[in-house]
TILUM-301486 format. One record per residue (C-alpha): residue number from 0; x, y, z. Coordinates in nm, 3 decimals, m for minus. Example, Ala and Ser with C-alpha at 12.3 -4.5 7.8 and 13.67 -1.06 7.14 Angstrom:
TILUM-301486
   n       x       y       z
   0   1.230  m0.450   0.780
   1   1.367  m0.106   0.714
end
This chain:
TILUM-301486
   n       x       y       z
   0   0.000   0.000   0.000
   1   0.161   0.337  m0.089
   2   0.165   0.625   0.122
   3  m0.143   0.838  m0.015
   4  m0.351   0.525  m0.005
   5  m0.621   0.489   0.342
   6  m0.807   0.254   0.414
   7  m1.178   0.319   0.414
   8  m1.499   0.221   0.534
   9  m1.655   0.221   0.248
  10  m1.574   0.153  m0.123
  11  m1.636   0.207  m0.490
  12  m2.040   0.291  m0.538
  13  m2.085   0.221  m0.194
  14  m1.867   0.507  m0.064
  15  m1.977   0.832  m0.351
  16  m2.375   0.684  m0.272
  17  m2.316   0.751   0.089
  18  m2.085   1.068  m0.003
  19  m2.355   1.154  m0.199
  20  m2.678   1.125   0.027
  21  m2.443   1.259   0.333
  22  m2.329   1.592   0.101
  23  m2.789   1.601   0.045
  24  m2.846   1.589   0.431
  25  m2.591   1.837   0.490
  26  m2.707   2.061   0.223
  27  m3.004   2.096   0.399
  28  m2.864   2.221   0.749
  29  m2.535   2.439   0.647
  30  m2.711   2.687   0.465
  31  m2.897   2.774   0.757
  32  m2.635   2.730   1.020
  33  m2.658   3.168   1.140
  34  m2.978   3.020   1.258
  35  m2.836   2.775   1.432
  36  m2.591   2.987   1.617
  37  m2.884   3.279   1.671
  38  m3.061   2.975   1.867
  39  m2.804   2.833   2.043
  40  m2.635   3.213   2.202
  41  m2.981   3.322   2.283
  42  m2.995   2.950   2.472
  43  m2.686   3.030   2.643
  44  m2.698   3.331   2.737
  45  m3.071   3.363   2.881
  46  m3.202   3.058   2.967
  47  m3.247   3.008   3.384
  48  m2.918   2.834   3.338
  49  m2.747   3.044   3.148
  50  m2.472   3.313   3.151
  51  m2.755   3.576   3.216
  52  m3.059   3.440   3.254
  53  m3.402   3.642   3.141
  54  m3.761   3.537   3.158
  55  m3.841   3.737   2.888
  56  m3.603   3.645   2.623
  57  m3.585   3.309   2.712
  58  m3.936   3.252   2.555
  59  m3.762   3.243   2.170
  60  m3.583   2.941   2.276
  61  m3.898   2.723   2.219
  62  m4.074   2.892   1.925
  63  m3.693   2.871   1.725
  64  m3.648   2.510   1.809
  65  m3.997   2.388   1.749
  66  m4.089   2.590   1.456
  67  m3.807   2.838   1.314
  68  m3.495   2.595   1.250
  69  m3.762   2.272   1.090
  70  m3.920   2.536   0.849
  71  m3.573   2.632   0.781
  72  m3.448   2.297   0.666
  73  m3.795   2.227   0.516
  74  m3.792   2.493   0.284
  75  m3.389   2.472   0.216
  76  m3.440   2.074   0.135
  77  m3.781   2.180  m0.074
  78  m3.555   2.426  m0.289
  79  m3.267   2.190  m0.382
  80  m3.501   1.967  m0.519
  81  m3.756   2.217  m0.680
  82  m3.589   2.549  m0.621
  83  m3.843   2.883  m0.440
  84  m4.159   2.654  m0.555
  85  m4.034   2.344  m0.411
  86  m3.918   2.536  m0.114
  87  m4.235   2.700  m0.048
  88  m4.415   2.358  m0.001
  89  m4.135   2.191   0.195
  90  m4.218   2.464   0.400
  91  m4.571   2.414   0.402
  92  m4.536   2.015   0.470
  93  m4.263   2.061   0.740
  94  m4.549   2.209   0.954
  95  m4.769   1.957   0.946
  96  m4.510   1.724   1.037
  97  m4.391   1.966   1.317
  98  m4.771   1.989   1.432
  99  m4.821   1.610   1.412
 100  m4.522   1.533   1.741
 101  m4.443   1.648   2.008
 102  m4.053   1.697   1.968
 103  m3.838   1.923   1.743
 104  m3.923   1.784   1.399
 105  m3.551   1.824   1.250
 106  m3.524   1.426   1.131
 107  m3.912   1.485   0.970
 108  m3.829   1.797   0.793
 109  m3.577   1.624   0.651
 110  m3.741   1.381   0.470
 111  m4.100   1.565   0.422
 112  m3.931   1.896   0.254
 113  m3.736   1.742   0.008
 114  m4.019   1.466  m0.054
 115  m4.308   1.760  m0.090
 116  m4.105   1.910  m0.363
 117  m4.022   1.614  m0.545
 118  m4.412   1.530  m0.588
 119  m4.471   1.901  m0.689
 120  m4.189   1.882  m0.969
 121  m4.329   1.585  m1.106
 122  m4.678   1.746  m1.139
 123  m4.487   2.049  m1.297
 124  m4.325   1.852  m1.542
 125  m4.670   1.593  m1.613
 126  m4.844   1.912  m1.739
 127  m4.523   2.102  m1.864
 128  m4.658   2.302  m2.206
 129  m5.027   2.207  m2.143
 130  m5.124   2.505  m1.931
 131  m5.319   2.746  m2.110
 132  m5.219   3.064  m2.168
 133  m5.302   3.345  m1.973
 134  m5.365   3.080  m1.644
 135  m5.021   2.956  m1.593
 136  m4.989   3.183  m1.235
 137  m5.376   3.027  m1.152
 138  m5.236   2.697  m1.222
 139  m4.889   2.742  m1.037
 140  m5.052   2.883  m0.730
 141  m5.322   2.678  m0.693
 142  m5.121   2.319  m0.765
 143  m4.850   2.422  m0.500
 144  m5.152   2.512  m0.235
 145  m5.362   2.226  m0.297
 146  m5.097   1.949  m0.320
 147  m4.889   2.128   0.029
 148  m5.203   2.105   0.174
 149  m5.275   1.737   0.118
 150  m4.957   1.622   0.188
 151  m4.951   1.844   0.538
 152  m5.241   1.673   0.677
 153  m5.076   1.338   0.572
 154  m4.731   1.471   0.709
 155  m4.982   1.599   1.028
 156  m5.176   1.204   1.079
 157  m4.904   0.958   0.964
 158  m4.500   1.079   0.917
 159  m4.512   1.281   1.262
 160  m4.594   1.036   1.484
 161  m4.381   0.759   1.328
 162  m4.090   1.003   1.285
 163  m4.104   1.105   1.645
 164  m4.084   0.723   1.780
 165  m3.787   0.717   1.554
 166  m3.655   0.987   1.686
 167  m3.726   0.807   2.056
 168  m3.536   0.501   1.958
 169  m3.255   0.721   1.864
 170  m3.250   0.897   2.159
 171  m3.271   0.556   2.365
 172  m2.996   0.421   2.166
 173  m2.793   0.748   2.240
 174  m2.860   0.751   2.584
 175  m2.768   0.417   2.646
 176  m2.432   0.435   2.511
 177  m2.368   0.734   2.686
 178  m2.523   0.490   3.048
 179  m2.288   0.245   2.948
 180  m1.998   0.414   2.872
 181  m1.991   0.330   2.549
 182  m1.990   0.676   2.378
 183  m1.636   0.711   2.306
 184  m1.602   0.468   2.071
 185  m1.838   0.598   1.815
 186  m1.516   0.764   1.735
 187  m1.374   0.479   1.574
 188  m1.578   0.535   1.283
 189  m1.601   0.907   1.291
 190  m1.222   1.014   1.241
 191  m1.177   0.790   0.950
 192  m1.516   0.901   0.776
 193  m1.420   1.280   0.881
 194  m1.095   1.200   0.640
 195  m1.381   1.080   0.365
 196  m1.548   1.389   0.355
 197  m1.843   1.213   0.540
 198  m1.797   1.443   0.819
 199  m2.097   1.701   0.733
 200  m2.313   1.398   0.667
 201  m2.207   1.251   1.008
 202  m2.232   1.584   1.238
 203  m2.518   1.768   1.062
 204  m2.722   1.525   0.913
 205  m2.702   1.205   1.254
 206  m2.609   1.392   1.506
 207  m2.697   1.741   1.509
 208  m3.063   1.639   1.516
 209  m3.005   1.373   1.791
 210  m2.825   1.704   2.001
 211  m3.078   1.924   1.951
 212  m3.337   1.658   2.101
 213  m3.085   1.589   2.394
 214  m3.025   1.971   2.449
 215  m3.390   2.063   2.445
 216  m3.429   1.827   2.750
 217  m3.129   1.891   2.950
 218  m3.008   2.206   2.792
 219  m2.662   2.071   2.639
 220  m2.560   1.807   2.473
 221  m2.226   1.587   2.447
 222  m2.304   1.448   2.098
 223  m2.222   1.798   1.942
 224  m1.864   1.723   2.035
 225  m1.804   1.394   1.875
 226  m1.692   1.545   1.537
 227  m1.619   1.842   1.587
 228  m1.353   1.840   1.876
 229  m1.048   2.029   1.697
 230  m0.813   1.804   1.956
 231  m0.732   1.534   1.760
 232  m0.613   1.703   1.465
 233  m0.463   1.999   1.686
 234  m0.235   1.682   1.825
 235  m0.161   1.575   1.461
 236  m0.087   1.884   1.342
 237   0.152   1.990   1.678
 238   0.329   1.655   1.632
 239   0.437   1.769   1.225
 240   0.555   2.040   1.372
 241   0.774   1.909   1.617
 242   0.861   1.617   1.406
 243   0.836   1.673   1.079
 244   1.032   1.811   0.800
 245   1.087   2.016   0.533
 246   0.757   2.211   0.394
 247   0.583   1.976   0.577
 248   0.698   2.111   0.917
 249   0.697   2.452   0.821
 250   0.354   2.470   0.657
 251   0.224   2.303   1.032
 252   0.224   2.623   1.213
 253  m0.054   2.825   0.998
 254  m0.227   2.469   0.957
 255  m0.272   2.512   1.366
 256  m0.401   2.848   1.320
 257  m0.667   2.744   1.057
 258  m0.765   2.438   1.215
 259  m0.785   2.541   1.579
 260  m0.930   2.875   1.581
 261  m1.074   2.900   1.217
 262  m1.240   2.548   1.241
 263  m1.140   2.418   0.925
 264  m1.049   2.054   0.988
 265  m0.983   2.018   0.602
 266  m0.665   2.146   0.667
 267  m0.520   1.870   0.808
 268  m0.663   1.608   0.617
 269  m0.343   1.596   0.361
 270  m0.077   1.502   0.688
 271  m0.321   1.194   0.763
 272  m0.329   1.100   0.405
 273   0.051   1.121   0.355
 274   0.092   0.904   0.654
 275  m0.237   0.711   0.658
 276  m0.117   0.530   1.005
 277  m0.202   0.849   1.145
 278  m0.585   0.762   1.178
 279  m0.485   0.570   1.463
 280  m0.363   0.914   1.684
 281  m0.688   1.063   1.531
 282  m0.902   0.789   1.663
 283  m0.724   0.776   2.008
 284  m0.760   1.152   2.013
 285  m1.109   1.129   1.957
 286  m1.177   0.838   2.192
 287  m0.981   0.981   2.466
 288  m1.170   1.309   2.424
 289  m1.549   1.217   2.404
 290  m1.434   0.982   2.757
 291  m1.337   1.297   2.924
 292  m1.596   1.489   2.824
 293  m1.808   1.174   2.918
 294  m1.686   1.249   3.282
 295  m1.697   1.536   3.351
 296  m2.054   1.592   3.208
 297  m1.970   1.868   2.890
 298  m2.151   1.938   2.660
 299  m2.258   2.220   2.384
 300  m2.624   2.415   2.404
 301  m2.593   2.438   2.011
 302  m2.356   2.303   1.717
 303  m2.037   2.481   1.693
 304  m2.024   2.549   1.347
 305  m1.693   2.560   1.170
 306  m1.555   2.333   1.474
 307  m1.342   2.625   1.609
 308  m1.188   2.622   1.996
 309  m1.388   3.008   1.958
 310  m1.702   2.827   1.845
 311  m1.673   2.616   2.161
 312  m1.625   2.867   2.412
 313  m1.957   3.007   2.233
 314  m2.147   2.705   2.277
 315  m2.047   2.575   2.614
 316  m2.334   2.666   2.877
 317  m2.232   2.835   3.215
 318  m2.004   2.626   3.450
 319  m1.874   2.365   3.195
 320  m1.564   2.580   3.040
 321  m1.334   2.337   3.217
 322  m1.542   2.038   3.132
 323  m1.507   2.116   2.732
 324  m1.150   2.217   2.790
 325  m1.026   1.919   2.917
 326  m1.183   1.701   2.659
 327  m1.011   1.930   2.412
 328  m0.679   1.918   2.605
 329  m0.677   1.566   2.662
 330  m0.754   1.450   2.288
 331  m0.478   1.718   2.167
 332  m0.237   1.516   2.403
 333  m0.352   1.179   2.328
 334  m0.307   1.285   1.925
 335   0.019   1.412   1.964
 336   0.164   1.140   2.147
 337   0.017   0.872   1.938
 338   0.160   1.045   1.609
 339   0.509   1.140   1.763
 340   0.578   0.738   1.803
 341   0.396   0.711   1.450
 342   0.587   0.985   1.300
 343   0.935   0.898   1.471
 344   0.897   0.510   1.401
 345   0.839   0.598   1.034
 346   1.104   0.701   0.783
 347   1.056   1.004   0.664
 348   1.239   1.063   0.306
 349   1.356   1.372   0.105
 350   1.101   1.420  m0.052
 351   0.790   1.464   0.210
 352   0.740   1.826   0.012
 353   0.611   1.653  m0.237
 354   0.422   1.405  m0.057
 355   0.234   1.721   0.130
 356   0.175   1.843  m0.178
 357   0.016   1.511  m0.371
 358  m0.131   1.435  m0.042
 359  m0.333   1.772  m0.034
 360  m0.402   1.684  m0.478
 361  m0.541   1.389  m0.326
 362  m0.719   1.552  m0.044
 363  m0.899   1.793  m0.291
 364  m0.996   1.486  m0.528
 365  m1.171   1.301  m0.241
 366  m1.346   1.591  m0.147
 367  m1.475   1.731  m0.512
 368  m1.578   1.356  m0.503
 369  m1.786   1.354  m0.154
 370  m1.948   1.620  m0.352
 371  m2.038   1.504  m0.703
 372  m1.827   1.674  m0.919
 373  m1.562   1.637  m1.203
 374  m1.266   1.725  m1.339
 375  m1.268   2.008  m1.615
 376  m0.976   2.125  m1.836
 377  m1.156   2.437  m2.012
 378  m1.028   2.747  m2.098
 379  m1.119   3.107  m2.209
 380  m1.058   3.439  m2.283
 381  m0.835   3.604  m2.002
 382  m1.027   3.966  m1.871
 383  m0.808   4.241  m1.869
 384  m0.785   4.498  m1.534
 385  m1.064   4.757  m1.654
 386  m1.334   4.486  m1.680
 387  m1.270   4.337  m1.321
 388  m1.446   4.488  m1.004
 389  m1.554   4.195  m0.843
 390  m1.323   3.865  m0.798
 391  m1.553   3.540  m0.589
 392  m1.353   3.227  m0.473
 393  m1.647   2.959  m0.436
 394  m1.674   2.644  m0.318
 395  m1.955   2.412  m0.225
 396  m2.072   2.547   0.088
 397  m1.907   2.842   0.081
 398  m1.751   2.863   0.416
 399  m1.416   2.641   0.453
 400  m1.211   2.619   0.147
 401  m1.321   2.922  m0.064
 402  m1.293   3.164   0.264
 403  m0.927   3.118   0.297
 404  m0.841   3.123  m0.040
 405  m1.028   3.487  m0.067
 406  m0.876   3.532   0.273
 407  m0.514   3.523   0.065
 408  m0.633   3.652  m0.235
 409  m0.760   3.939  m0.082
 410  m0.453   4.054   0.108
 411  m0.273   4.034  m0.189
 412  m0.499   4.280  m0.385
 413  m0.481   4.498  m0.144
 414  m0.173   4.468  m0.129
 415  m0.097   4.516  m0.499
 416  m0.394   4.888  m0.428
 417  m0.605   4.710  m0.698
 418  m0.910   4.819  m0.663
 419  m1.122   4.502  m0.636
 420  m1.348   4.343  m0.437
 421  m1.266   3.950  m0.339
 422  m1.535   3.800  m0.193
 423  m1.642   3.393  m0.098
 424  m1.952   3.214  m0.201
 425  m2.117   2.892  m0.245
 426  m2.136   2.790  m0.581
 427  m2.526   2.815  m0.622
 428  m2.493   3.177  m0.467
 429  m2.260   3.313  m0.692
 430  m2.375   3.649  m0.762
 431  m2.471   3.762  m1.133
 432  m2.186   4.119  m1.136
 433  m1.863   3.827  m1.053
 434  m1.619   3.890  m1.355
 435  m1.367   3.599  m1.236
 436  m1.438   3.315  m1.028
 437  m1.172   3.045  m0.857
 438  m1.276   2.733  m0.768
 439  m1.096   2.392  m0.751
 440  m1.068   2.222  m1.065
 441  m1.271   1.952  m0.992
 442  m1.559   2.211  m0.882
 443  m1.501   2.433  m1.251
 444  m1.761   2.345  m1.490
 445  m2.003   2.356  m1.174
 446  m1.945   2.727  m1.120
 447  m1.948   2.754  m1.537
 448  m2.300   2.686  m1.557
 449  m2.410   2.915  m1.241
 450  m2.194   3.211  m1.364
 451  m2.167   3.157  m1.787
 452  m2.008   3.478  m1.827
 453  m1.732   3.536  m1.618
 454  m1.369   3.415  m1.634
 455  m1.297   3.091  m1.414
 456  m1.013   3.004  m1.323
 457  m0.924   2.652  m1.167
 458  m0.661   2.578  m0.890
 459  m0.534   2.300  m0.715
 460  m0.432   2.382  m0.372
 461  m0.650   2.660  m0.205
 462  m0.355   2.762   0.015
 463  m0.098   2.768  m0.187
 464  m0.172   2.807  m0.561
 465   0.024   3.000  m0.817
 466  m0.266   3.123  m0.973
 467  m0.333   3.346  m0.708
 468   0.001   3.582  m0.802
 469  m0.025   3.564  m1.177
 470  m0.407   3.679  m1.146
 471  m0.253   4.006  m0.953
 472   0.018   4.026  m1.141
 473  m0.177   4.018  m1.451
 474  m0.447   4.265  m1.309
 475  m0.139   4.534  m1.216
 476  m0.005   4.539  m1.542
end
């Protein structure tokens, strides 16, 4: 087995079907993740255990949980499938399912948004060119009422209930790992799958909706730090920098940076994947970690979303700072010990620049893959300085990758006193005035069909790419 190859859970079909129904789920949540955050401060901060508790503002706890965040991810799963019209009865259906149980209905708006505006695009398309005219807005109204009303009253009598005794059994099964002790090793399966890509699927489409349930009842909840404790790969990262060499040790540093307080655990997905025995100080990171927060009771009131030690601090509820910290301290020790044996047992040749550098290639491949897309070797016309005003690095979600490459992009315009706005997107928000667009090059001809008209350019590596100085230098000239 060389180097760059890991071992994984999954396979072949097996592995870009689950990539591909995990990269759906989380679709559905990360959009709408300010909410999210808006919920879980205004949990912290007034509940009657929080940092400043209030009677009066405490009362938007309930109607956010129970009604704001479902509609949310009703509506945001209804567009994907059907864009505003199939968001508009997601919406509609997501209520009815909300008003059928008696618990936050995250897991039913889930299935009922996207499912509502599948059965209104087939309708669309069955009587596509058969609308008279003059009654096409009649027609469009009316179908979208009518049909989100019929399927809210079924969503109301038969998916609630049975969704929210799923959503029991899940909570049983939860709670009884945590009874038994048992907890910690669900972490054997998520730091490998977090290398996957699978780790949105895993922490917002499983387990955020199993924490909110928990955190509604107790008013925090331990399963929002499985994934997304930045020990483990603090300890991995710490250890490279100690122990490794070359670019490899040097490039460590501002991977700590990113990873620990920016939240990005992307970043060090390419030092695992040069080394794959490394998922073994990731896993005893994790294990070690979720155990210590097991005993000493943390947990988060909300998801800390990106998975940032600022995030946490953010998210932790009054009296359990030291808690979280010592499940963060513990599984940065446990990682770096683990992968200083690893690393020092293991012969480390000239050229580990190189092996940084296909390992991050590689990195970028997986992940274009955990998100559908392909390779594209196009080319265009090149823009010239008077027709640029508005550069937008995009990426899928539009948080991680594509906000530090504008991050680096945009210091060096500034830099260079062009004046130019750089700016980060998602690549279905790209907005219609963007004259050039970066992406990865596996994420090109996906951007090429939301923005036809500007120049794209494709990179490789999102923190280091030449690209980035030959667009300035091309736009000072």
């Amino acid at each position: 087995m060389s180097k760059l190859e890991l071992e994984k859970p999954v396979t072949g079909s097996v592995k870009v079907s689950v990539q591909r129904f995990g990269r759906f789920l989380s679709g559905m949540v990360m959009p709408n993740i300010g909410a999210f955050i808006a919920w879980g401060l205004i949990t912290a901060l007034f509940i009657p255990t929080g940092w400043y508790p209030n009677e009066s503002l405490a009362t938007l706890v309930g109607p956010m949980i129970t009604y704001l965040l479902p509609i949310l991810i009703g509506y945001t799963g209804g567009q994907m499938i059907h864009g505003v019209r199939g968001g508009v009865i997601g919406a509609i259906v997501t209520l009815g399912v909300i008003s059928g149980a008696d618990i936050p209905m995250f897991l039913g708006a889930m299935i009922v948004g996207p499912a509502a505006a599948w059965v209104l695009k087939k309708f669309d398309q069955s009587i596509e060119g058969k609308i008279p005219s003059g009654f096409e807005m009649l027609i469009n109204n009316f179908s979208s009422g009518i049909i989100g009303g019929g399927l809210a009253i079924v969503a109301f009598k038969g998916i609630g209930p049975v969704v929210e005794a799923l959503s029991k059994v899940l909570t049983t099964g939860v709670e009884w790992l945590i009874d038994t002790g048992l907890l910690p090793l669900v972490n054997v399966l998520i730091e490998p799958a977090k290398v996957l890509f699978l780790n949105n699927a895993i922490n917002h489409g499983i387990l955020g909706p199993l924490a909110l349930d928990q955190a509604t009842q107790t008013g925090k909840s331990i399963i929002y730090m499985l994934e997304s404790n930045p020990g483990p790969g603090l300890g991995i990262l710490l250890a490279y920098w100690v122990f490794g060499r070359g670019m490899v040790k040097q490039s460590a540093p501002g991977a700590v940076v990113i990873h620990f307080f920016g939240g990005i655990h992307e970043i060090y997905f390419p030092y695992i994947l040069m080394n794959p025995r490394l998922i073994l100080a990731a896993i005893a990171g994790g294990v070690s970690g979720t155990f210590t927060f097991s005993l000493f009771g943390a947990g988060l009131v909300a998801a800390p979303s990106p998975g940032s030690i600022i995030a946490y601090f953010s998210m932790t509820p009054r009296g359990g700072i030291l808690a979280m910290l010592s499940g963060v301290l513990v599984a940065t020790v446990v990682s770096f010990l683990v992968s200083a044996v690893l690393l020092k047992t293991t012969k480390q040749n000239e050229d580990a620049d190189n092996e940084l550098e296909a390992a991050a290639q590689k990195m970028q491949q997986m992940k274009a893959e955990s998100k559908g897309a392909a390779p594209t070797t196009a080319s265009q016309t090149q823009l010239t300085k008077e027709q640029v005003n508005k550069i937008v690095f995009s990426c899928d979600a539009g948080m991680g990758s594509s906000a530090m490459g504008a991050s680096i992009l945009r210091k060096k315009v500034n830099a260079a006193k062009l004046p130019i706005t750089v700016i980060n997107t998602a690549i279905s928000d790209i907005p219609g005035d963007a004259d050039i667009v970066i992406t990865h090059k596996t994420l090109t001809d996906r951007a090429r069909q939301k923005a036809p008209n500007a120049e794209h350019i494709s990179i490789e590596n999102f923190l280091k790419s030449p690209e980035y100085d030959l667009l300035v230098q091309r736009l000072s000239e």
